[in-house]
C-alpha positions as CSV (number, residue, x, y, z in Angstrom):
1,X,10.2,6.3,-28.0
2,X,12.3,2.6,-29.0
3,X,16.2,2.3,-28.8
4,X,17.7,-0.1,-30.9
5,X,20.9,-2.2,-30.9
6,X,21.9,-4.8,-33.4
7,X,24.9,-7.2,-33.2
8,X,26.2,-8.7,-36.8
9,X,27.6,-12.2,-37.6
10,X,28.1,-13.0,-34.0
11,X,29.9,-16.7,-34.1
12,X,26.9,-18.3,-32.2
13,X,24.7,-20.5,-33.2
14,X,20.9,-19.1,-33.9
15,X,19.1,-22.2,-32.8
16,X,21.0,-22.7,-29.4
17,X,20.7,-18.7,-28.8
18,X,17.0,-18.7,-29.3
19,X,16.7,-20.5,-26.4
20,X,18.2,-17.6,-24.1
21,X,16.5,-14.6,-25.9
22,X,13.3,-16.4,-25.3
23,X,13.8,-15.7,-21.4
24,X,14.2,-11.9,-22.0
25,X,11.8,-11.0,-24.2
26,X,9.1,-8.8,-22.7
27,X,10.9,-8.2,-19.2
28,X,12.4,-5.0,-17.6
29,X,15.6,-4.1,-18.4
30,X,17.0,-4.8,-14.9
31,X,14.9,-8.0,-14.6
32,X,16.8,-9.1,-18.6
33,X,20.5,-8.0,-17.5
34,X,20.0,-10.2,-14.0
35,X,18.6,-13.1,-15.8
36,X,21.3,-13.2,-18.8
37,X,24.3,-12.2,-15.8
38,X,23.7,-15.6,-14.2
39,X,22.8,-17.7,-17.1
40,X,26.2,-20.3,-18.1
41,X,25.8,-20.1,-21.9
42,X,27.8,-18.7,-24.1
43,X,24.6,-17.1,-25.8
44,X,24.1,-15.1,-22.6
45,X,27.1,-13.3,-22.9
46,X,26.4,-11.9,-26.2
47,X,23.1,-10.8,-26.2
48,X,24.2,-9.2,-22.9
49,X,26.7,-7.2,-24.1
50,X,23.8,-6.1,-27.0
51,X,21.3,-5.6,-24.3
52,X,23.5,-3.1,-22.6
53,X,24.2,-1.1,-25.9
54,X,20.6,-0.4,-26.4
55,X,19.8,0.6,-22.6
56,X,23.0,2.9,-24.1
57,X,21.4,4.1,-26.9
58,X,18.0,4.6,-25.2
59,X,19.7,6.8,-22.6
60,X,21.7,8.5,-24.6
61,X,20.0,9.6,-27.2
62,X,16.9,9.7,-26.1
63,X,16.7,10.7,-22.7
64,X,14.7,8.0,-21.5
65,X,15.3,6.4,-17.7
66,X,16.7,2.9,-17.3
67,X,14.3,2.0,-14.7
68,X,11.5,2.7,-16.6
69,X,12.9,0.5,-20.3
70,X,11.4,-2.9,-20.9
71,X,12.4,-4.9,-24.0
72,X,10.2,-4.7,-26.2
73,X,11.2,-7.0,-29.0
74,X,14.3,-9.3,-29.2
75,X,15.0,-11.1,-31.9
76,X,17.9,-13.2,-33.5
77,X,18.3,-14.0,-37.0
78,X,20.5,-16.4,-39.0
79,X,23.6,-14.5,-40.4
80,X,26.0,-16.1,-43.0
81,X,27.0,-19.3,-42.9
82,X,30.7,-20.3,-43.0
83,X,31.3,-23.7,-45.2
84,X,34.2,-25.5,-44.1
85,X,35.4,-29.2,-45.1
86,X,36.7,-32.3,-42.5
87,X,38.4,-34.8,-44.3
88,X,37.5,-38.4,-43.0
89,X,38.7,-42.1,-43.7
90,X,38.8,-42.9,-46.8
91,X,38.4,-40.5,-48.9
92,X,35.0,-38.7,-47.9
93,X,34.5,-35.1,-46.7
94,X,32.2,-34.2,-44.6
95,X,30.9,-30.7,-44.4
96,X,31.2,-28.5,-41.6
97,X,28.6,-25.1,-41.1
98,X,29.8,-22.6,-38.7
99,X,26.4,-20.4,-38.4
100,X,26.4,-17.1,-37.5
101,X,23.5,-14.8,-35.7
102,X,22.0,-11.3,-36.0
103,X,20.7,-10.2,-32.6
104,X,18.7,-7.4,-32.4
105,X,17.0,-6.0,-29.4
106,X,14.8,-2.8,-29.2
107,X,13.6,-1.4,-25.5
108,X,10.6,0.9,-25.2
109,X,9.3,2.8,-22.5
110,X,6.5,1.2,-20.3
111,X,3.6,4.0,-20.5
């Protein structure tokens, strides 16, 4: 049995949050929520908070004990993209993109 937990157009950046999901995926549950509590990246936070939800969902729902829970696949994808404009010197504008993320994270139990 999986539990799932997705977060939508989080205001983080995919390619700097791949970096911390990369850490996570495959470990325990306890072994993830350690490693992302002491991580200094704003990334960490987030996919922390979505983490928790599924160890949530998975115990809730399903009946399944935290101890036993690895994550099984964690994934972030590239939400919408907001287009904003800075003006600069003389006339030109220069585009801004503030990316957005999808994380998703699904914890299984180990047989």
């Amino acid at each position: 049995m999986e539990a799932r937990a997705i977060a939508k157009e989080v205001r983080i950046v995919p390619r700097k949050s791949r970096l911390v999901i990369d850490l996570v995926r495959g470990k325990s549950v306890i072994e993830a929520d350690t490693i992302l509590k002491n991580m200094n990246k704003e990334a960490a936070r987030a996919i922390r908070k979505v983490l928790t939800s599924a160890v949530a969902n998975a115990e809730n729902n399903f009946s399944l004990d935290k101890n036993k829970l690895y994550v099984k696949e964690a994934r972030i994808d590239e939400g919408r993209v907001l287009k904003r404009m800075k003006f600069g010197s003389r006339g030109h504008v220069d585009p801004i993109k503030k990316r957005t993320s999808h994380i998703t994270i699904i914890v299984s139990e180990k047989n």
